[in-house]
N, C-alpha and C positions, 0 to 999 in steps of 0.2 A: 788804239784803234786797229781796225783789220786796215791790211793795206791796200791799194789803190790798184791791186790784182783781185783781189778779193768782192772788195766794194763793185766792179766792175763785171766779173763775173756772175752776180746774184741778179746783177739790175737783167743784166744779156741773158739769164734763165725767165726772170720775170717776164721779159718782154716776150720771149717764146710762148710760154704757160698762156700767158694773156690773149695773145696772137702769133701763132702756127708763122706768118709769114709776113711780120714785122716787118715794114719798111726802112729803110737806111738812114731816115732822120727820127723817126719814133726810137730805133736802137741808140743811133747817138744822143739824146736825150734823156734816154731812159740811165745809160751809160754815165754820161755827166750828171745827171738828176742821184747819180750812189754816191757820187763826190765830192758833189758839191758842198755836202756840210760838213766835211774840214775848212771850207776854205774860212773857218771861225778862228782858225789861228791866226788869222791875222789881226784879231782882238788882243795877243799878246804886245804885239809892236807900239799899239794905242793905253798901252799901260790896262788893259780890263784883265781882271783875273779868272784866275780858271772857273773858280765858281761863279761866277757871278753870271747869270741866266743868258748877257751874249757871250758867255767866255767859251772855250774850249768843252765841248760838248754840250753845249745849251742849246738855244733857240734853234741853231739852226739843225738840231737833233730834235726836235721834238715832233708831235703831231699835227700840232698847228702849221709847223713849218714846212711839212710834207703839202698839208694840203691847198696853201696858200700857193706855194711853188710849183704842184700838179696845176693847180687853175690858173698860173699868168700861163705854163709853157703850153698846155689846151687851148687857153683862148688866141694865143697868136699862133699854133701850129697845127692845131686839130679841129681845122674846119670842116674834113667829115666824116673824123668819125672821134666825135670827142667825149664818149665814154670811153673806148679802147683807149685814147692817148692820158686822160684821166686815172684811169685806172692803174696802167702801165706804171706813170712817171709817180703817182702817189708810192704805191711799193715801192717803187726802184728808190726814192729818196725816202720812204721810212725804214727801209733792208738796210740802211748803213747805220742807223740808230740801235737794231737791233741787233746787228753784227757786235757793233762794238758794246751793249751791253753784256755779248759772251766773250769777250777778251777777258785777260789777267792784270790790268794796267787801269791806270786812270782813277778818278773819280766817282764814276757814274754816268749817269745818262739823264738829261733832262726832256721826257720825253713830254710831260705835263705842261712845259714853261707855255705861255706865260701864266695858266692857273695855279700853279704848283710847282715852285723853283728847288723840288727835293730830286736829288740824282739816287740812279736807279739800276742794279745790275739783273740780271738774270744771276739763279743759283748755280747754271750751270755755264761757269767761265773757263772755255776750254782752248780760246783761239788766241794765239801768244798776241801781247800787244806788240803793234809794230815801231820803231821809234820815229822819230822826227825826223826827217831830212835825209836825202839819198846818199851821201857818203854813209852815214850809221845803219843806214837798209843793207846795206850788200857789204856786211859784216856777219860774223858767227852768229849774231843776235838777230840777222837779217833772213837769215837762210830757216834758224828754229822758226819763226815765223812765216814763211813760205810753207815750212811740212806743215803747219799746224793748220794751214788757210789749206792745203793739199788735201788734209783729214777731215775737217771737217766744213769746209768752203765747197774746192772743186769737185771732189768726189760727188757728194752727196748731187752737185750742178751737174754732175754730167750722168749720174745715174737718169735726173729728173727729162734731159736731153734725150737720151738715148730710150727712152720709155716713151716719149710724145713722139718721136721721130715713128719707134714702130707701130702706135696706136692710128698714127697720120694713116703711115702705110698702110695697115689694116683696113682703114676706112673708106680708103680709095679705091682698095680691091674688092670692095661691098659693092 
């Protein structure tokens, strides 16, 4: 998986992209909404295996699970304006699925479940996977994983920033 810097960062671009001037519970949701599908590891604890469609990159990676999860946190938080929060928190929780089908780690990706329990990588896996648990992050293993989310994560985030920031500008001095 990309890490919890990473996943975080894509959702805080999307929310930009989507809307210029994202309010502080649309971001944090959008923000938890990149995250929320690891919290599928806790399917290890219950004895469920990786493969297995709620394991470790399934269900809660997939598009069904984007969009089920975009329509609970719209219907309780996006009373007015619930295509922006729709729209918003779908990417921001499908960006983590597709983050980690460009990692070097894992499995796959089930983005199909529940139609389709086959996992799934993109051909181009370029972002180190990151490992389990914070003691093993902020290791040598921890750090190649930060450049590699720096290269191809923040970078390209903060290109996509700094271009909507000065098209804003532009637009207001029209």
């Amino acid at each position: 998986m990309a890490s919890v810097f990473g996943h975080g960062l894509a959702a805080f671009t999307i929310s930009k992209i989507v809307k210029y001037n994202s309010g502080k519970t649309l971001l944090f949701l959008a923000i938890a909404s990149a995250i929320i599908p690891d919290l599928d590891v806790i399917a290890f604890k219950f004895g469920i295996p990786y493969l297995h469609p709620l394991g470790h990159r399934g269900f809660t990676h997939s598009v069904v699970f984007a969009i089920l999860w975009a329509s609970v946190l719209t219907y309780i938080f996006g009373k007015l304006q619930k295509r922006v929060y729709f729209i918003v928190l779908f990417l921001s929780t499908l960006s983590h699925g597709i983050l980690d089908a460009m990692t070097t780690g894992g499995k796959g990706i089930g983005f199909f479940i529940p139609f389709d329990s086959s996992r799934y990588f993109f051909p181009w896996q370029v972002i180190r996977v990151s490992p389990l648990g914070i003691k093993k992050f902020f290791s040598e293993r921890g750090m190649q994983v930060i450049m590699s989310e720096l290269k191809y994560i923040a970078i390209p985030c903060v290109i996509i920033l700094i271009t909507l920031y000065f098209l804003k500008k532009e637009n207001y001095e029209h």
